[in-house]
N, C-alpha and C positions, 0 to 999 in steps of 0.2 A: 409520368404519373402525377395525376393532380394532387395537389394535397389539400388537406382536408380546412376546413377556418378554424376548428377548433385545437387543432395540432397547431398552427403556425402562432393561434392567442396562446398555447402554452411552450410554443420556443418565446415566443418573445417575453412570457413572466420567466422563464428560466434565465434568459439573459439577464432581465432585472436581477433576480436572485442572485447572480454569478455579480454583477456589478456592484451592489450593493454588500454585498458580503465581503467585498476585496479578493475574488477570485480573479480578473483580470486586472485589479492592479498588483497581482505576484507573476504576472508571467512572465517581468524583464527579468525579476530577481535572480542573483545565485541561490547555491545552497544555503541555508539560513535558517535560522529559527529553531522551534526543538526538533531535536533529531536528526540533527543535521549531521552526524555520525552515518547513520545508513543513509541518507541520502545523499553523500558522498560515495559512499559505498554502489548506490547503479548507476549516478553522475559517471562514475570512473570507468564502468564497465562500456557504457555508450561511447566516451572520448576514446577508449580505447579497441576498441573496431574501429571508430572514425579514422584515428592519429595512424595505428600500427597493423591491424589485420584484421580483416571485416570478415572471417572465418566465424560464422555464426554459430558452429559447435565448439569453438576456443574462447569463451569470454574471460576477459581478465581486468585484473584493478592496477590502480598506480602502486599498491603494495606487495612487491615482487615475493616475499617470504623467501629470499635464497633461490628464487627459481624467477621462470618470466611471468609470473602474475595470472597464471590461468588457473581458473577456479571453477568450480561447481557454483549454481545459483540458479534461481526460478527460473524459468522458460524468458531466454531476454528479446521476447517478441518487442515490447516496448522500447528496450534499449537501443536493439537494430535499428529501429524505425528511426528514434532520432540521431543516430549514426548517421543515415543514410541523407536527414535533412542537415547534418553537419558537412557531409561531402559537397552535398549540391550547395547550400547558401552559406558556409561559410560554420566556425564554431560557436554558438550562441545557446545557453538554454533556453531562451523563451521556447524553441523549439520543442525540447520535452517536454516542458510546463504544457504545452499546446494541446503535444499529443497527449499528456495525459486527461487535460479537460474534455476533448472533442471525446474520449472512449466512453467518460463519465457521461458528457452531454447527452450520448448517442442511447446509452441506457435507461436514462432518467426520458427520454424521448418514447423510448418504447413499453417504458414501466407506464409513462401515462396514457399510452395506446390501448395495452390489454387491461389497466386499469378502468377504464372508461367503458371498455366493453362490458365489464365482471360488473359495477355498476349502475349501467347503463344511464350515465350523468358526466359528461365532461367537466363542469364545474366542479363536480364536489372529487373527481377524479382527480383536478388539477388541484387543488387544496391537498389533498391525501399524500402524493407524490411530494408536492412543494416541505409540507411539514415533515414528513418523513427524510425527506434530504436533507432539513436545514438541523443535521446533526454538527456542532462545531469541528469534531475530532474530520469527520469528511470533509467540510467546506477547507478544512484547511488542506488536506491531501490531495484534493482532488486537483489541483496545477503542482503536485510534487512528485517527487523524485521515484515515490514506495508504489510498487505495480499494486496493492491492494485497490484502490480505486476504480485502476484499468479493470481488474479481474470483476469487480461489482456490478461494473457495466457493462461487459460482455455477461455476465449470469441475467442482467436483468433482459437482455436481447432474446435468451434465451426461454427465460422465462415465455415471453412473447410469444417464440414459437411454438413453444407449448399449447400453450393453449390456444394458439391458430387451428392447431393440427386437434384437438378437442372440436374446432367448429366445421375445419375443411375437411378431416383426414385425408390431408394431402402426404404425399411420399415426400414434398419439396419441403413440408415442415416441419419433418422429421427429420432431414438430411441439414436443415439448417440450426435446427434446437441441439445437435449431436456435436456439430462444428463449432458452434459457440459456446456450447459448455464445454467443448475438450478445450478451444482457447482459457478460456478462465479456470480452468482446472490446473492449465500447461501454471499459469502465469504464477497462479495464486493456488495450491491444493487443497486452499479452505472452503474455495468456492464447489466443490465437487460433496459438501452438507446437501446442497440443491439436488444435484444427480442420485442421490441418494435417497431424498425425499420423492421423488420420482420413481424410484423404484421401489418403493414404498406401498404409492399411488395404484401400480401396476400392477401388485400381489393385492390389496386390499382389492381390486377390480373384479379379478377372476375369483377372489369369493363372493362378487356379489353385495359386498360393503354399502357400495353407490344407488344399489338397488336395481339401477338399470346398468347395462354398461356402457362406458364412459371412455374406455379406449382400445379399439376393434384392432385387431393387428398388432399386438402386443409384443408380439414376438421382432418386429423391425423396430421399435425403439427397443427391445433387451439385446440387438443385435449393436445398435447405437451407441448403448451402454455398456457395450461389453469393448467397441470400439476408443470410446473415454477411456475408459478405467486405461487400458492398455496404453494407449498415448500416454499419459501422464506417470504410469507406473514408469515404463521405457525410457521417459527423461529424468525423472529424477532418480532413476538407476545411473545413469549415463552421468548426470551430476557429480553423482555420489562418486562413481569411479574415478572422475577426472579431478576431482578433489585428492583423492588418495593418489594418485599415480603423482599431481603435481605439488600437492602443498608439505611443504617440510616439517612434520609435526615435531621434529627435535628443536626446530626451532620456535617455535611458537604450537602447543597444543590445542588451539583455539582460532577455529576457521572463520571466516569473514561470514556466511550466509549460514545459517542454522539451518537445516535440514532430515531435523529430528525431534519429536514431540519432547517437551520439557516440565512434566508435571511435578506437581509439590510432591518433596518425599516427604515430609512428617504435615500432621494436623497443622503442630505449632505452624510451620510454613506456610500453608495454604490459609491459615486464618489471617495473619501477615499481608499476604495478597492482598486476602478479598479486603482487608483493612484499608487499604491504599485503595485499591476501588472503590468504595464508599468517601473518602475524605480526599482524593488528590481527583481522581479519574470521573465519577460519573456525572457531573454537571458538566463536564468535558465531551464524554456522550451524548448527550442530551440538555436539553434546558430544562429548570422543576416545571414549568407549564406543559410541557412536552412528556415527562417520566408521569404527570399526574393525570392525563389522557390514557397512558398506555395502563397504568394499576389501578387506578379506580374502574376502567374498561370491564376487569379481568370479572367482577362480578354478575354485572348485567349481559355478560357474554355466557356464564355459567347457566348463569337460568333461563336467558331463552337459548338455549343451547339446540335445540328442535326447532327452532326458525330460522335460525343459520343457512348459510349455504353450506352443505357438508363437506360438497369439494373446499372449499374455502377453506374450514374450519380444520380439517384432516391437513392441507398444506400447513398452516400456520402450527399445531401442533408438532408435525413432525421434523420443521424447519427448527421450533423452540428446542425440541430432543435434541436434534444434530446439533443446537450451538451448546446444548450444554456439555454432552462429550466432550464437543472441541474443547470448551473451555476448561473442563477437567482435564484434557490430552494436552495443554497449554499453559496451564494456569501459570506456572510461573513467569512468561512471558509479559501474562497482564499488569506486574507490576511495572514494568517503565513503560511497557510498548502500550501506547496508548491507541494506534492503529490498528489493533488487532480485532478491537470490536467491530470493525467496518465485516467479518467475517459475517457476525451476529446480526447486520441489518435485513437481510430478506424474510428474518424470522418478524423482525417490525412492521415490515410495511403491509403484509399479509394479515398482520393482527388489524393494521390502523385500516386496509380495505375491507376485512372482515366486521370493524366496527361500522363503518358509516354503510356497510351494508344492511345493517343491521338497524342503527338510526333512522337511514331513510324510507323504509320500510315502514318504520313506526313513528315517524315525524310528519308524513301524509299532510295538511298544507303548510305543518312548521316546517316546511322546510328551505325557506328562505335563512329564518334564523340558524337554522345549521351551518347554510354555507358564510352567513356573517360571522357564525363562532369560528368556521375555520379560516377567513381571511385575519382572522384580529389573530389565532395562532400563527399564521403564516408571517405576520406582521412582527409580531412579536420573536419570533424566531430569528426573522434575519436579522435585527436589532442586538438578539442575544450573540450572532452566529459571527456578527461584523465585532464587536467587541473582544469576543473570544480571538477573533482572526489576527487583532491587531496587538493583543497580547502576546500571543504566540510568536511575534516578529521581533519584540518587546522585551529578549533576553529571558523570557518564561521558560522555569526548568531547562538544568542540562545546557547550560551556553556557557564553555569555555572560552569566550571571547575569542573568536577565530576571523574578528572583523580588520583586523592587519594581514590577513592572508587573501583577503579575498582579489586584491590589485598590486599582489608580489610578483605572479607570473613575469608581467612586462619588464619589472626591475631585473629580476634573474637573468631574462634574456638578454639585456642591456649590458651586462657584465659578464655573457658569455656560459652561462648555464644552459646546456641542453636539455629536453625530454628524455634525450636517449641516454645520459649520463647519471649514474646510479648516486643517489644520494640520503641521506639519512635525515628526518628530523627527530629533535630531541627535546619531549615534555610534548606530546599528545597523546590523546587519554586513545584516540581513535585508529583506525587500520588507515586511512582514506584522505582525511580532512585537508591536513597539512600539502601533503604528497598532491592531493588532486588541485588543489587551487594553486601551489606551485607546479604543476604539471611535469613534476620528476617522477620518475620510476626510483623506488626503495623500500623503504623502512623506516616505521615509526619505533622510536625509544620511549615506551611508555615511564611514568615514574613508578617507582615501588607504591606500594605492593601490588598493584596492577599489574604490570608484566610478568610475565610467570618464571622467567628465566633474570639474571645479571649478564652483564655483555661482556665477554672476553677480552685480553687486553689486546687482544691481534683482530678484535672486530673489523676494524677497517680496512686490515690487509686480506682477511679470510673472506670477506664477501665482496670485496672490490670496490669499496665508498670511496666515491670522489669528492663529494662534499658534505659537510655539517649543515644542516639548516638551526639556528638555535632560538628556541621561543624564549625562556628561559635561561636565565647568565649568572640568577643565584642559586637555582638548581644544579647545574653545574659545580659549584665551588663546593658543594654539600657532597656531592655522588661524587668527586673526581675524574669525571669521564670526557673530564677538559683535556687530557694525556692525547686524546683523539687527536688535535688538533693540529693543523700545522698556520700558514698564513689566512688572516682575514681577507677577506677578497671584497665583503659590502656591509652594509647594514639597512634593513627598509623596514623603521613604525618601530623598533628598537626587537626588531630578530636580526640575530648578524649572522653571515655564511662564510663558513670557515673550508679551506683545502683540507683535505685528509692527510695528517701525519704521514711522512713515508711514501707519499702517492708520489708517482713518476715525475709529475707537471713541480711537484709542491720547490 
């Protein structure tokens, strides 16, 4: 298939973008930066298909919870994937990092395919797509660890074929709009706002909304759609189950992957939130150059609201609905998860292709200076997006200094620690962190009041602990859960590893 000059000038500014932003220079990196809590978290799930059983309905973490670490969690299409490049080239995550950039690449490819057709201007398409991408909270995600990404870029694939099958009504792009939205549905269930708005599209039709009709055969994409929903219901039922069958809520009531809406219970609460979104979060989202294109937009959108394109206008509306549900059905999450608005971007990019369709329409020979205004945004973005990027690596929010674990593995091994040998650390706030950069299977000993439980004094004999990992050695003398202890066996970056009291070897 040829490809077009216009596609390959807009792979090659998205390389720029990716390079310039610090996207490829994260993809040797470990786990890192904020949030480096869940991204240990599917870190662990990937090594563990790789290391222990590549059973893709058994995913599990290096945090065993009293059982062998198999847990409920998104669809680990992603995880497999770099499971399978751990098998063939060896354990490394550039690997993930990879895959997760090329899902991203692959969507931002096709956002500015059917953006270019909707229109009909590849420049100012590729302007549109570029500022719309260079959201920092993405540029930083998009080589990590969190499927949201991945899921963005299969919806925007989707997107595409969407509206193929609007120009061709072909059956092939219906069968491939159906496929890709169940994938980002499976991955990320926030991406199925899109599928929604889609069915949306489909009822507003057959009344005649469009005026003409706009999508013949109606019934094979609600047939498509009736195929999603069920995919995605199916697995996170299956999720859910394998969570309950395997995770010991006695011992810890608080599972690894949240898999249930978490809205504010009182005002006070959700005003709290949204507080932290205004002052920690939304220059995080966005740059002010960027947030003051999309609201001051919202007026002159209003009033020629009849020159619009309607399809247009009706997406971007009921994309903005779906994210606010979500975000009501979520809200509490928005206070750390900073990730979670990556959910909220197709409702953006919808509005930023609805505006410059709307500019260019009404800019007639200004419109040079249109596309110069959105090069100096574009410009300006990555500037903003490369800064942000390099903050977040920077000890920004949420870094427990986890940079003495990241080249413990080797020493462990050195003295005779196995992967397959159970062990404990003690003073990590996280399920994953510790356990996965030491590549032991156990248990984190969170400190009070964090943990929800105190640890028994036969901890180590009831669950089988071979060794102590110790971050912490003044925490210790405070808790007394030094009694654990039997022989030192090393020390690496001042965490020392202790035998377990009692234990056979000790």
């Amino acid at each position: 298939m040829k490809i077009k000059p216009e596609v390959l000038i807009f792979f090659l500014a998205l390389m720029a973008v990716f390079y310039f932003t610090g996207v490829f220079k994260t993809l040797p990196l470990r786990p890192q930066g904020i949030h480096v809590w869940g991204q240990t978290d599917r870190a662990s799930v990937a090594r563990n298909y790789a290391q222990e059983d590549m059973n893709f309905f058994l995913p599990r973490t290096h945090h065993t919870n009293d059982a062998t670490g198999i847990t409920g969690c998104e669809f680990p299409a992603v995880n497999y994937l770099a499971a399978i490049c751990y098998k063939i080239f060896g354990f490394n995550e550039f690997w993930y990092r990879l895959i997760m950039t090329i899902f991203m690449a692959a969507g931002l490819m096709f956002a500015f395919m059917f953006s270019a057709k909707l229109l009909e201007n590849p420049i100012l398409a590729c302007g549109v797509v570029l500022c719309w991408y260079l959201s920092p909270v993405l540029c930083y995600y998009t080589p990590n660890f969190f499927p949201d990404a991945a899921s963005l870029g299969l919806t925007l694939i989707a997107w595409y074929f969407f509206f193929n099958y609007l120009e061709s009504k072909s059956k092939k792009a219906i069968l491939l709009w159906a496929i890709f939205s169940a994938l980002a549905g499976l991955i990320k269930i926030t991406s199925l706002i899109s599928v929604v708005a889609i069915v949306c599209i489909i009822i507003l039709d057959y009344f005649h909304f469009f005026r003409k009709s706009i999508i013949p055969n109606a019934g094979r994409f609600l047939l498509g759609v009736l195929c999603i929903f069920s995919a995605v219901a199916a697995w996170y039922l299956y999720a859910n189950s394998i969570t309950h069958k395997y995770w010991d809520s006695s011992y810890s009531p608080t599972v690894i992957f949240m898999l249930k809406i978490n809205m504010a219970n009182t005002w006070a609460e959700a005003r709290e939130v949204l507080k932290v979104i205004r002052e920690d979060w939304l220059f995080e989202y966005y740059n002010p150059a960027m947030w003051g294109v999309l609201v001051l937009s919202i007026l002159p959108l209003l009033i020629f609201i009849k020159k619009v394109n309607r399809l247009l206008a009706t997406i971007t509306l009921l994309l903005y609905c779906g994210s606010l549900i979500f975000m009501v059905a979520f809200l509490n999450q928005f206070h750390d998860h900073d990730y979670y608005f990556i959910a909220l971007m197709p409702a953006f990019l919808f509005h930023l292709i609805l505006l410059m369709d709307l500019v260019k329409s009404a800019a007639g020979i200004k419109g040079i200076s249109v596309a110069v205004a959105t090069l100096a945004l574009v410009i300006y973005s990555v500037s903003y997006a490369h800064k942000n990027n390099k903050k977040r690596y920077s000890g920004y929010k949420y870094d427990w200094h986890y940079d003495a674990l990241q080249d413990i593995e080797p020493y462990l091994k050195s003295i005779g620690v196995e992967p397959s040998e159970k062990a404990c650390v003690i003073y990590d706030f996280s399920f994953n962190v510790a356990l996965y950069f030491a590549n032991v299977k156990g248990w984190s000993m969170w400190p009070e009041p964090y943990h929800p439980q105190t640890y028994p004094a036969d901890f180590p004999m009831k669950y089988n602990v071979k060794y102590f990992i110790v971050r912490d050695t003044d925490y210790l003398k405070k808790q007394g859960v030094s009694d654990y202890f039997g022989k030192k066996i090393g020390e690496h970056k001042g965490i020392e590893i202790y035998l377990a009291k009692n234990y056979k070897g000790n």
